[in-house]
N, C-alpha and C positions, 0 to 999 in steps of 0.2 A: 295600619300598615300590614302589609299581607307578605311574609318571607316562605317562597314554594320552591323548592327546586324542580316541579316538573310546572312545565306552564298551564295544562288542565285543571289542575286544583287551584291557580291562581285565577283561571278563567270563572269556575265553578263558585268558587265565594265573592270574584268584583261581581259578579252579577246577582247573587244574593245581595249584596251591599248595593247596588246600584239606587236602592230609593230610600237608599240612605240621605239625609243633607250634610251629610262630611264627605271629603274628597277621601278616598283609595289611593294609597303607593303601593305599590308593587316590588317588590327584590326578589333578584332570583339568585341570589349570591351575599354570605354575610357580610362580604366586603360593602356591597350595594347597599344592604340595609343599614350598616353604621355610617354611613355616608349620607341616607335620606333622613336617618335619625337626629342626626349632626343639625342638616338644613331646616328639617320640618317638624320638627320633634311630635311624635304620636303620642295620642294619648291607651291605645290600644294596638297588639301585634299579635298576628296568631302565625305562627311557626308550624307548617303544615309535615308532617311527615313521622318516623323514626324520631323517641326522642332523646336515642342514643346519637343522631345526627347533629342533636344540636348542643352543644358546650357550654358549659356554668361560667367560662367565661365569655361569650358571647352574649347571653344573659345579662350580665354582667355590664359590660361593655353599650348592649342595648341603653341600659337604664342611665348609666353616664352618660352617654351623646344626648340623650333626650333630656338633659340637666333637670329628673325631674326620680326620685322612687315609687314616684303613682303612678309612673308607667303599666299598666295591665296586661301580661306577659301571658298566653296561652298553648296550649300545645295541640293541633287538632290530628286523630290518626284515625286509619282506614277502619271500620268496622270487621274488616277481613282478616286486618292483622294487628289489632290492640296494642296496644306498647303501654301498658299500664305500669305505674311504678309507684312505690308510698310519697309522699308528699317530703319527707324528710330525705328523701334521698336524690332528690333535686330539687331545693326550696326556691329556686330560682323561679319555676313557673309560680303562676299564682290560680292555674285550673288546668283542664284538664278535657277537651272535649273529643264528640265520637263523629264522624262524618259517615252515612249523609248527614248533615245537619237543616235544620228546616232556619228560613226566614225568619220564624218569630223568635226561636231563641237565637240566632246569630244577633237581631235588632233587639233584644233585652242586654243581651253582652255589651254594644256596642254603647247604649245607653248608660249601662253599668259603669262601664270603665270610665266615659264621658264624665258621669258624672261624679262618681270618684277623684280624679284627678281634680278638678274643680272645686270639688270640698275641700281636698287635703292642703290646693295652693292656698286657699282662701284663709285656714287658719294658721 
């Protein structure tokens, strides 16, 4: 699931992911994404922007609706304007990326997370 608030960066990564074989959601609103989360539970969400934008409880919130803590939670920001922060000071993410991002590691992430969550229900 892809949470943007501007629709270029949500346009920018479905099309990275397009030769993906998992389906794309889209949210342009946290309301919308605890909503797609509820129905379709992800096993991956990159939260694009500021990541003073986005709330430890929404986070939070994500990983409930998706009845699952293998959720794979990312934060991807502008190379222009970094939003970097220590990991302890919002342990909610689980990483951490720089846009542009290239294909092959967006499709390692994706794998990653996949298969992550996979392992973790399994045991």
């Amino acid at each position: 699931m892809l949470l943007a608030r501007h629709p270029r960066q949500a346009r920018i990564l479905a099309s990275l992911l397009r030769c993906s074989r998992y389906s794309v959601a889209i949210a342009c609103s946290e309301e919308q994404a605890v909503v797609q989360a509820s129905e379709y539970p992800p096993f991956l969400v990159i939260l694009t922007g500021d990541h003073q934008s986005w709330s430890q409880n929404l986070l939070n919130e994500l990983r409930t609706h998706a009845k699952t803590q293998q959720i794979t939670l990312v934060a991807l920001t502008d190379f222009h304007a970094p939003s970097w922060i220590h990991q302890e000071e919002n342990p909610g993410f689980d990483g951490f990326l720089v846009s542009p991002i290239s294909s092959e590691v967006l499709s390692s992430l994706v794998q990653s997370a996949y298969t992550r969550q996979s392992c973790c229900s399994v045991s």
